[in-house]
TORKOL-4160 file (C-alpha; in steps of 0.2 Angstrom, whole numbers, padded with zeros to 4 digits, m for minus):
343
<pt num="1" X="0000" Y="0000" Z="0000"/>
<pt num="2" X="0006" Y="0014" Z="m0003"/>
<pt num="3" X="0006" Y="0029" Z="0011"/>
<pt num="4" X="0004" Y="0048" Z="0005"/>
<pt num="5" X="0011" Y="0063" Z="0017"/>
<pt num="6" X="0003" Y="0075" Z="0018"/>
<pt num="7" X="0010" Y="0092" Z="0012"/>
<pt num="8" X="0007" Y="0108" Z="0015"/>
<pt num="9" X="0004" Y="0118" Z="m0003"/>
<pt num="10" X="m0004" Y="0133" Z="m0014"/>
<pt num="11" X="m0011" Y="0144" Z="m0003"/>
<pt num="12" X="m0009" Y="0135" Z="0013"/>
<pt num="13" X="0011" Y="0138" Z="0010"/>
<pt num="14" X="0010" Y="0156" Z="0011"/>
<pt num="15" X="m0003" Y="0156" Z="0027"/>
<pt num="16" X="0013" Y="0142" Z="0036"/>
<pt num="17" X="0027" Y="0153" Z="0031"/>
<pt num="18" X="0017" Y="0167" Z="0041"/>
<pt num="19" X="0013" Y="0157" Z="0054"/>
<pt num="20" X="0030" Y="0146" Z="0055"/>
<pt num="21" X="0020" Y="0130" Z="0052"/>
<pt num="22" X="0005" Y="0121" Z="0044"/>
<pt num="23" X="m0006" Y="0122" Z="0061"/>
<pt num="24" X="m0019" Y="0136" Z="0063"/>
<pt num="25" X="m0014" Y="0149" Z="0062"/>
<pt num="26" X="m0013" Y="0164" Z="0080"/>
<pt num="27" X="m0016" Y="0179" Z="0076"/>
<pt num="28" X="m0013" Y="0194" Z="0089"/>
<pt num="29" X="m0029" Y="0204" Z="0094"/>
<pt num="30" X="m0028" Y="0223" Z="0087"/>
<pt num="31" X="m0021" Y="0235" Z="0099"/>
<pt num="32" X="m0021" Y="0254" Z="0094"/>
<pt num="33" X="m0005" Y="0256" Z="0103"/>
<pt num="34" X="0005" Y="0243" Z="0094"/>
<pt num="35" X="m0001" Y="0249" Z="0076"/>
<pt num="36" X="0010" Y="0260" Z="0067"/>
<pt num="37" X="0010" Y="0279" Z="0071"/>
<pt num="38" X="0009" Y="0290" Z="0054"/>
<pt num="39" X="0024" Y="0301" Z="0054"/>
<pt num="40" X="0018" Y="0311" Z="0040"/>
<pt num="41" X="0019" Y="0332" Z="0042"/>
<pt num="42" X="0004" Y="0341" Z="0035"/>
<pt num="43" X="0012" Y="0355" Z="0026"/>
<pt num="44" X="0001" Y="0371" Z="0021"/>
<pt num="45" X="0000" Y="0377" Z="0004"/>
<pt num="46" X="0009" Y="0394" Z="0002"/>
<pt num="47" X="m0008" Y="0402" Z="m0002"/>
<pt num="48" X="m0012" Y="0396" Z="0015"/>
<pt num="49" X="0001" Y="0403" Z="0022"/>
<pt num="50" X="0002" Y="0420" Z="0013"/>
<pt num="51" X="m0015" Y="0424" Z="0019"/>
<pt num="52" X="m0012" Y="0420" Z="0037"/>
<pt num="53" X="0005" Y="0432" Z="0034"/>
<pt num="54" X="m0004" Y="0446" Z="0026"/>
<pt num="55" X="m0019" Y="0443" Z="0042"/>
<pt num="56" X="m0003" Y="0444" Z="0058"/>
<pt num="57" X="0005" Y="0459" Z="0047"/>
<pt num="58" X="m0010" Y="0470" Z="0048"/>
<pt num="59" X="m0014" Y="0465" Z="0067"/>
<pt num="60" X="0006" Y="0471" Z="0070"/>
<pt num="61" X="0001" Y="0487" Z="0059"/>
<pt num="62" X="m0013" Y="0491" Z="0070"/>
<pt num="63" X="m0003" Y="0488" Z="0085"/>
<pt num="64" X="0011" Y="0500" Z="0079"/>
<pt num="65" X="0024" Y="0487" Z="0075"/>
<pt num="66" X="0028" Y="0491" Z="0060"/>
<pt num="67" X="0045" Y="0482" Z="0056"/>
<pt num="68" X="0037" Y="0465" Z="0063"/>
<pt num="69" X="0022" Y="0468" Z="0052"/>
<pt num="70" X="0033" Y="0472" Z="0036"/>
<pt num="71" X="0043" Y="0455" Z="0040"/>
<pt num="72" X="0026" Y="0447" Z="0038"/>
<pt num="73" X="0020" Y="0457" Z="0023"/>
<pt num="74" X="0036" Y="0451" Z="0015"/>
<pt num="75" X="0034" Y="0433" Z="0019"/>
<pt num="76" X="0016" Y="0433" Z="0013"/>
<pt num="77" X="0023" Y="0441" Z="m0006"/>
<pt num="78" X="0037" Y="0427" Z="m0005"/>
<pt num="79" X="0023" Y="0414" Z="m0005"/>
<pt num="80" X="0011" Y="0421" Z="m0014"/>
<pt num="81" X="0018" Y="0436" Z="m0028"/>
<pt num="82" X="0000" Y="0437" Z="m0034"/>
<pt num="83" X="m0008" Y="0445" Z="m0016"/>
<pt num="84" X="m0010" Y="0461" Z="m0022"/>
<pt num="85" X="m0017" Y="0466" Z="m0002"/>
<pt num="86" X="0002" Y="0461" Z="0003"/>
<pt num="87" X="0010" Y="0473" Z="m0010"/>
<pt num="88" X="m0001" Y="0489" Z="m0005"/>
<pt num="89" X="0002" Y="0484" Z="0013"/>
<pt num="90" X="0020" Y="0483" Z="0013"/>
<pt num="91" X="0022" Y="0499" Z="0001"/>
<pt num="92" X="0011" Y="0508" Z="0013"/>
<pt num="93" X="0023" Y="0503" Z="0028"/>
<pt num="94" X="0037" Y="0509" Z="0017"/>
<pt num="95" X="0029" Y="0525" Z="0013"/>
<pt num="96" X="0027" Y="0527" Z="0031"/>
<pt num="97" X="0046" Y="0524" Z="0033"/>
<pt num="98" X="0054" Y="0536" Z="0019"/>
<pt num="99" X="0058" Y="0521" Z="0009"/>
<pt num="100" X="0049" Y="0527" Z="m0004"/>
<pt num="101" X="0060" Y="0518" Z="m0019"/>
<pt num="102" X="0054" Y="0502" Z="m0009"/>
<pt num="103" X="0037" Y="0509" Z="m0010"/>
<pt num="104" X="0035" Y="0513" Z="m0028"/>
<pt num="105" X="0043" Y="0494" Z="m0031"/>
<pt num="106" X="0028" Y="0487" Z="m0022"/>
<pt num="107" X="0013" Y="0499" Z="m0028"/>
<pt num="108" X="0021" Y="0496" Z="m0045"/>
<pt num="109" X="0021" Y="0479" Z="m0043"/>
<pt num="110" X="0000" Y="0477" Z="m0036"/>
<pt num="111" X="m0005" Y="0490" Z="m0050"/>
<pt num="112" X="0001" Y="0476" Z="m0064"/>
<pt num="113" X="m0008" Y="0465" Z="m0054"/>
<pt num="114" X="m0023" Y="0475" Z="m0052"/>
<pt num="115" X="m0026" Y="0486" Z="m0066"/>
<pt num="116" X="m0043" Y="0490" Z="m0060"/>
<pt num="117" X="m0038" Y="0491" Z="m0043"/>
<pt num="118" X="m0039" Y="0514" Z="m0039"/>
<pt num="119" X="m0028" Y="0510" Z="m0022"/>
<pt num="120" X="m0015" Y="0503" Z="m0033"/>
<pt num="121" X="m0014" Y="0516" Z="m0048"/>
<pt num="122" X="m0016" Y="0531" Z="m0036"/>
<pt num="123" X="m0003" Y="0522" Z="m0022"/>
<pt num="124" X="0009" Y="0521" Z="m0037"/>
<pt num="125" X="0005" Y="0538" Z="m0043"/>
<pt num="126" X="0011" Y="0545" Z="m0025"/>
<pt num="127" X="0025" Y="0535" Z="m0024"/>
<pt num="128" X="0031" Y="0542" Z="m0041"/>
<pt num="129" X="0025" Y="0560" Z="m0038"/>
<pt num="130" X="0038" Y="0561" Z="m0023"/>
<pt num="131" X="0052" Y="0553" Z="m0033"/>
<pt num="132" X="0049" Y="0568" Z="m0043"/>
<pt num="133" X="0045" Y="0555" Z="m0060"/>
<pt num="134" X="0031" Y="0567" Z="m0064"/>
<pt num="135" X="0028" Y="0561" Z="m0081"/>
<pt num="136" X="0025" Y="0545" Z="m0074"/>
<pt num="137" X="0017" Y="0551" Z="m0060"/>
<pt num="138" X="0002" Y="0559" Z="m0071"/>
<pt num="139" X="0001" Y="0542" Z="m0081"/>
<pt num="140" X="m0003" Y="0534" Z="m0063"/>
<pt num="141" X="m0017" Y="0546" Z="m0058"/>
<pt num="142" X="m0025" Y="0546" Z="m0075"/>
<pt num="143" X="m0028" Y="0528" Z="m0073"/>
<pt num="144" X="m0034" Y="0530" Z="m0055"/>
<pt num="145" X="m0045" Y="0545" Z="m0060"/>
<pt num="146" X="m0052" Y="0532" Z="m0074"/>
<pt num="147" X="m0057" Y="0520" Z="m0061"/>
<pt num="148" X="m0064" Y="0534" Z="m0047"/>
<pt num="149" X="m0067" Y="0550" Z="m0057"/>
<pt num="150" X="m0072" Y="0562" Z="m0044"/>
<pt num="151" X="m0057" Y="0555" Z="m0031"/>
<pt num="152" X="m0055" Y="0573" Z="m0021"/>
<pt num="153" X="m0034" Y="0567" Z="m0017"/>
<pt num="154" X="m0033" Y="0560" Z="m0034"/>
<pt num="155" X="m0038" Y="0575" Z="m0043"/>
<pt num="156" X="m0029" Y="0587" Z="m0031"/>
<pt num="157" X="m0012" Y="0577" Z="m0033"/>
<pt num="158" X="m0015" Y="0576" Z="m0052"/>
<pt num="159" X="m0016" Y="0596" Z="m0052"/>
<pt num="160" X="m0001" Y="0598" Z="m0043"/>
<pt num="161" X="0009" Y="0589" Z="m0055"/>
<pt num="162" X="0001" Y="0595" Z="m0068"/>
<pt num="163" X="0009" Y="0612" Z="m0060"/>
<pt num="164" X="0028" Y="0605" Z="m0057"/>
<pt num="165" X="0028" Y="0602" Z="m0074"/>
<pt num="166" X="0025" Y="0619" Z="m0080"/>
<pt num="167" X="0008" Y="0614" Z="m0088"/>
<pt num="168" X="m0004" Y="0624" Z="m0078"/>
<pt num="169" X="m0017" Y="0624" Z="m0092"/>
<pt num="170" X="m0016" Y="0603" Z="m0088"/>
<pt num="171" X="m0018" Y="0606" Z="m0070"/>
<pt num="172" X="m0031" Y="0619" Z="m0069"/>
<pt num="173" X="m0045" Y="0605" Z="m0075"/>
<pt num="174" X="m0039" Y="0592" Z="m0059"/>
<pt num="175" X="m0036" Y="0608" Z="m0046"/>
<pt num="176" X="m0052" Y="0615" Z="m0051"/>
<pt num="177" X="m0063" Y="0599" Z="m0049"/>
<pt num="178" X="m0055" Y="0595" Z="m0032"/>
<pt num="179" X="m0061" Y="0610" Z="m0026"/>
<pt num="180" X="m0079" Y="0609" Z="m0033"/>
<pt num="181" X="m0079" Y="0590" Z="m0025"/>
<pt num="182" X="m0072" Y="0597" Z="m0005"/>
<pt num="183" X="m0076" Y="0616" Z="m0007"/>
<pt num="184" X="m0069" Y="0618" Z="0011"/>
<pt num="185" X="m0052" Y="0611" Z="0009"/>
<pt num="186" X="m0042" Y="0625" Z="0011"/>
<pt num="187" X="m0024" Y="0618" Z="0002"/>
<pt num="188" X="m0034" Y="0614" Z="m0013"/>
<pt num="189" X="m0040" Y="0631" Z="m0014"/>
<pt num="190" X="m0021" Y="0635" Z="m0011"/>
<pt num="191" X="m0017" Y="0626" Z="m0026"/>
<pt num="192" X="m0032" Y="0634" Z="m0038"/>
<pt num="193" X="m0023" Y="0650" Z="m0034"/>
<pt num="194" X="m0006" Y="0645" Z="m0038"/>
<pt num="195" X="m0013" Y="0637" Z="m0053"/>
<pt num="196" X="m0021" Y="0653" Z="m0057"/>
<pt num="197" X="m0006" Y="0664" Z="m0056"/>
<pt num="198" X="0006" Y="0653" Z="m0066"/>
<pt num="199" X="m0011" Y="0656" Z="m0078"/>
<pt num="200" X="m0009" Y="0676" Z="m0075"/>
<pt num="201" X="m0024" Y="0676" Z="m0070"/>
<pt num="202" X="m0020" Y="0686" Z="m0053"/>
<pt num="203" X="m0038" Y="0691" Z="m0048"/>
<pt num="204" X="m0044" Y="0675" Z="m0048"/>
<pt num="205" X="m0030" Y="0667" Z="m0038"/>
<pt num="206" X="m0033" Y="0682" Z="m0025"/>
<pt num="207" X="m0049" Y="0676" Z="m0024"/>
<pt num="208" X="m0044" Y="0658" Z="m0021"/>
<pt num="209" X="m0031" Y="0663" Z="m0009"/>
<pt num="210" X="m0040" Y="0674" Z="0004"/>
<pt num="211" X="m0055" Y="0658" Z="0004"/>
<pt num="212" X="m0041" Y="0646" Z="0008"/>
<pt num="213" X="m0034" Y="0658" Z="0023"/>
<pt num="214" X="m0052" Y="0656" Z="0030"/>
<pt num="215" X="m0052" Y="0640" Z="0030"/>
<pt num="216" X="m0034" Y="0634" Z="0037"/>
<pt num="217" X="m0019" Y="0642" Z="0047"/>
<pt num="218" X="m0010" Y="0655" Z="0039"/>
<pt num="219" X="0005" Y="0651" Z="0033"/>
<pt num="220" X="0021" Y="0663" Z="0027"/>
<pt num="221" X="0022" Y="0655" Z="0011"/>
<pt num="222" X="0003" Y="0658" Z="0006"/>
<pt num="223" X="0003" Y="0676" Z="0012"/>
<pt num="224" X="0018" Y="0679" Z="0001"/>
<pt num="225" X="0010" Y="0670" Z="m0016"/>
<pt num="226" X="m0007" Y="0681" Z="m0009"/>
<pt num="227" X="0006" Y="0696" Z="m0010"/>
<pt num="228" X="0014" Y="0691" Z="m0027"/>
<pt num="229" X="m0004" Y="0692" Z="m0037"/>
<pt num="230" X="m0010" Y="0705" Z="m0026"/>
<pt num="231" X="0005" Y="0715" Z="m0034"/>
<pt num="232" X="0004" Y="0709" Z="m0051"/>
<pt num="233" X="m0016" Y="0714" Z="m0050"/>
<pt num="234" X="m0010" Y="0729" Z="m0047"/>
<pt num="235" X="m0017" Y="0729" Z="m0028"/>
<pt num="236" X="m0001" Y="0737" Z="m0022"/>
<pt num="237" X="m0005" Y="0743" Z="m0006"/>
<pt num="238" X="m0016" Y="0727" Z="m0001"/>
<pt num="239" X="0001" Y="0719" Z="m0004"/>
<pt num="240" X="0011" Y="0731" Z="0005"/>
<pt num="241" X="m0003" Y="0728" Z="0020"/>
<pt num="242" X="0001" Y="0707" Z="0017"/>
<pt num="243" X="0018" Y="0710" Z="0019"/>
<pt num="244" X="0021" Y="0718" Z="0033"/>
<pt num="245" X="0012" Y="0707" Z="0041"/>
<pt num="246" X="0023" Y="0695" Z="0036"/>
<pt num="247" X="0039" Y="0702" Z="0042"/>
<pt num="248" X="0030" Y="0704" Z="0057"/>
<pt num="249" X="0028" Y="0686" Z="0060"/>
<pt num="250" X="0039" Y="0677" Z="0050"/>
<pt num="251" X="0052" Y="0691" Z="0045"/>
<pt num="252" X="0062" Y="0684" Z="0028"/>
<pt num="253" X="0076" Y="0690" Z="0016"/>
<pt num="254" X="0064" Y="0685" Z="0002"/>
<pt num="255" X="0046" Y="0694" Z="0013"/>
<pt num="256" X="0059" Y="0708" Z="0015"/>
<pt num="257" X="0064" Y="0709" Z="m0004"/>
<pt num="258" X="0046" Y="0709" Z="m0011"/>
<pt num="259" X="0042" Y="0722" Z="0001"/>
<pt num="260" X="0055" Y="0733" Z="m0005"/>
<pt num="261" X="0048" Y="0728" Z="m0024"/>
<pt num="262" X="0029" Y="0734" Z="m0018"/>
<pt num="263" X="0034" Y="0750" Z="m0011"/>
<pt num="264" X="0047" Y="0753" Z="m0028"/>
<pt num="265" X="0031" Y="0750" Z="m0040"/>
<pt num="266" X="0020" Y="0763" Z="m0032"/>
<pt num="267" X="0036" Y="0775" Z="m0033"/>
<pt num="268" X="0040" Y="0774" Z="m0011"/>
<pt num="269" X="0059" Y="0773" Z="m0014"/>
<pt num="270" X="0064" Y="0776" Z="0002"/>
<pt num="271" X="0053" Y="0763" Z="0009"/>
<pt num="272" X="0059" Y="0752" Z="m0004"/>
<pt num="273" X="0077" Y="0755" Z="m0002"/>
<pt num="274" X="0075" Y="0749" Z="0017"/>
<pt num="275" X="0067" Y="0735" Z="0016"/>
<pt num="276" X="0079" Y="0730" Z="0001"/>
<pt num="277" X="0092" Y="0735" Z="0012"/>
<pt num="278" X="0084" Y="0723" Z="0026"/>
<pt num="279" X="0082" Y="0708" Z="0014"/>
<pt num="280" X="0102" Y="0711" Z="0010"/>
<pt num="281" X="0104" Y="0710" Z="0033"/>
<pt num="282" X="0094" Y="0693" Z="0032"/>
<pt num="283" X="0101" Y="0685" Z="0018"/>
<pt num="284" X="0118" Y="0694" Z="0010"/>
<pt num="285" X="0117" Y="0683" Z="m0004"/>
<pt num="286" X="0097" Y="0685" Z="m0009"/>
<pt num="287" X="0099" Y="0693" Z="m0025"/>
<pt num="288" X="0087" Y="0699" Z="m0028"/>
<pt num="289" X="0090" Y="0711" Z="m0015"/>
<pt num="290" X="0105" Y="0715" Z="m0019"/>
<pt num="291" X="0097" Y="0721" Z="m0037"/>
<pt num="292" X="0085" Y="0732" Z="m0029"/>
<pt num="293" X="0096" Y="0741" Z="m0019"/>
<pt num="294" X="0107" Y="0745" Z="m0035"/>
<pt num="295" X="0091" Y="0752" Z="m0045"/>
<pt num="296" X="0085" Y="0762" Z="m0030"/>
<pt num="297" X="0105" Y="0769" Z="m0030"/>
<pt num="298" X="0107" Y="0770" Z="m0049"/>
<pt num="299" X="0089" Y="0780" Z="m0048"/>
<pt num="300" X="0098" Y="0793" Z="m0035"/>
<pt num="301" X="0112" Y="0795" Z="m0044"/>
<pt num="302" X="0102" Y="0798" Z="m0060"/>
<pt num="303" X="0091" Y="0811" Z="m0051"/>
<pt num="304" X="0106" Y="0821" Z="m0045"/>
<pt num="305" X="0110" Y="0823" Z="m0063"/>
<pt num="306" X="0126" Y="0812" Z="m0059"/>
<pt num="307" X="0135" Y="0822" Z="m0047"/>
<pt num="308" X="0136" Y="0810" Z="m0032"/>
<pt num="309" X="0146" Y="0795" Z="m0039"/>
<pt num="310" X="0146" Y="0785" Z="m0022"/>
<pt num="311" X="0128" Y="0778" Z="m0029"/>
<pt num="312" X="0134" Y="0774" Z="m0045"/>
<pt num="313" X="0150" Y="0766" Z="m0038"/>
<pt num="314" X="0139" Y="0754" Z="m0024"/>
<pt num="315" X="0128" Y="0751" Z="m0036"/>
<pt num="316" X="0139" Y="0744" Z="m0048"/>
<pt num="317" X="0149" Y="0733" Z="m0033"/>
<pt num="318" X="0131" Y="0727" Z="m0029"/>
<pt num="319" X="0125" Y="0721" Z="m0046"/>
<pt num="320" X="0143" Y="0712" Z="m0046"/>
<pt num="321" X="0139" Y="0704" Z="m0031"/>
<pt num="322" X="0122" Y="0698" Z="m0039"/>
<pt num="323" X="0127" Y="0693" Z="m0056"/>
<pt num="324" X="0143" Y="0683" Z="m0047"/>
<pt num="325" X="0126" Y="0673" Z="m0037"/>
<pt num="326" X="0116" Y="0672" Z="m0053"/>
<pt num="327" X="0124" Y="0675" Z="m0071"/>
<pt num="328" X="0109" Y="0674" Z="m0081"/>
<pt num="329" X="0103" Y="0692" Z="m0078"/>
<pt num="330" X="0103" Y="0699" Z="m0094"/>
<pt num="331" X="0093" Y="0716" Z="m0087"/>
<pt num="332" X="0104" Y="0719" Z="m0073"/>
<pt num="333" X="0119" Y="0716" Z="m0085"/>
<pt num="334" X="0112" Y="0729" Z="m0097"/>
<pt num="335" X="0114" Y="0741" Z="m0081"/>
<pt num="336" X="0131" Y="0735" Z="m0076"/>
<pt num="337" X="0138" Y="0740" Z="m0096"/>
<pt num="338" X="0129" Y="0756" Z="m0096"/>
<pt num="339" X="0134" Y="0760" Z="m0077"/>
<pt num="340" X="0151" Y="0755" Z="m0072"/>
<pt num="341" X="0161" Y="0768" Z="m0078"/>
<pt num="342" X="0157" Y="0785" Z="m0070"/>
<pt num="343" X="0150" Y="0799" Z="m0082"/>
């Protein structure tokens, strides 16, 4: 007879060499902490944490701390380059801390990325305006006036650069609508009437510069523009009246000078050789100053039918002096060739 052993095969091998032999096979009872623990790190997407970035740089912002906040602006640009909210955030900080080449880098940067976005175009526009690229600065507030027409700073801004570039017939549109949209804004008004007079039209920006004193703190520099159109109105004395106020207050070589220059227009010579005379105390080297003096003298020595040449000889010293400060003065030249030798 012959015997058979039973082997073990198929499947059944696989199940013995897992259990070590071809008996049932024991298997251990699950236990959560004998599985294997999963190791893996969830890592957030950079949009993830971009956003969170741009969230804890706003909370610092608020808070005062700005350098921590720009430090989390930048991380949120570094993983995310699209936020546009990170770029006008971070430029606004650099704004804040002079860095205005910074600035301009990250307005540029969110106004490609958000053509439609006014903040963007105007923030660029600012940034641009103070790095004195005017051209380039008009380009941005035109796009931003596109979006928001009747934007009161937009406008204003617009007008003012307008004005730095010697076009005032370009900025007269901008400055005049700022002031029809905040007709109580006192600095635009201020710059209608500077736009105005680099227009010649002095009543006009009289007009715009007495409504602005009502409506902000006088300031030296507006009560001497006030004076310069009162005087080329032809509203000498009211500018005589400015201007002493002025040298009351804030007393200048160049308050001084235009002094001397209203009181020589409505023929007051003595007057004007003073305060000529007190612009030269001031400020030896205004000019200006230094020219009126010598045509008040020249006048004296003309009127003394040439007998006393000490007027004609300080005079001459005086327009050396200026022309020495400032060469192109052809008027003042003319005087010097017709003066410097005594008659």
């Amino acid at each position: 007879m012959t015997h058979f052993r039973t082997s073990c095969t198929g499947l059944t091998l696989i199940v013995l060499a897992a259990s070590g032999g071809c008996g049932p096979s024991r298997t251990a009872p699950f236990s959560p902490s004998t599985s294997p623990r999963d190791t893996r790190v969830m890592v957030k997407p950079p949009e993830s944490v971009a956003v969170e970035s741009l969230l804890k740089g706003r909370r610092l912002a608020d808070e005062g701390r700005a350098r921590e906040a720009l430090i989390e602006f930048e991380r949120a640009i570094e993983n995310n380059p699209l936020l546009v909210g990170a770029h006008l955030a971070a430029g606004d900080l650099y704004m804040q801390q002079g860095d205005t080449q910074m600035a301009a880098v990250r307005f540029e940067r969110a106004s490609s990325l958000a053509p439609g976005s006014f903040d963007a175009q105007f923030k660029y526009g600012q940034a641009l305006q103070v790095l004195g690229q005017l051209v380039d600065a008009v380009r941005q507030y035109l796009k931003a006036l596109a979006i928001k027409p009747n934007d009161f700073q937009a406008n204003m801004n617009l007008g003012v650069a307008y004005l730095q570039l010697n076009e005032p017939e370009n900025a007269l549109r901008y400055a005049d609508r700022a002031v029809k949209i905040s007709p109580r804004d006192g600095q635009a008004r201020t710059n209608l009437a500077s736009v105005y007079s680099a227009l010649n039209r002095h009543e006009e920006a009289v007009a715009e510069y007495l409504q602005s004193i009502e409506l902000m703190p006088v300031s030296p520099e507006v009560l001497l523009n006030l004076a310069d159109s009162l005087s080329k109105a032809g509203q000498f004395e009211q500018a005589i009246n400015t201007l002493e106020q002025v040298v009351r207050t804030d007393p200048s070589a160049a308050a001084y000078e235009r002094l001397g220059t209203a009181h020589f227009r409505i023929r007051r010579y003595d007057e004007a050789e003073q305060a000529f005379r007190k612009a030269m105390e001031i400020d030896p080297n205004h000019y200006p100053a230094l020219n009126g003096v010598a045509v008040c003298l020249l006048n004296k020595y003309i009127w003394g039918d040439y007998a006393e040449d000490s007027y004609r000889a300080e005079a001459v010293r005086l327009i050396i002096r200026s022309t020495n400060i400032e060469r192109r003065q052809p008027r003042i030249q003319a005087l010097y060739d017709r003066y410097k030798s005594p008659r």
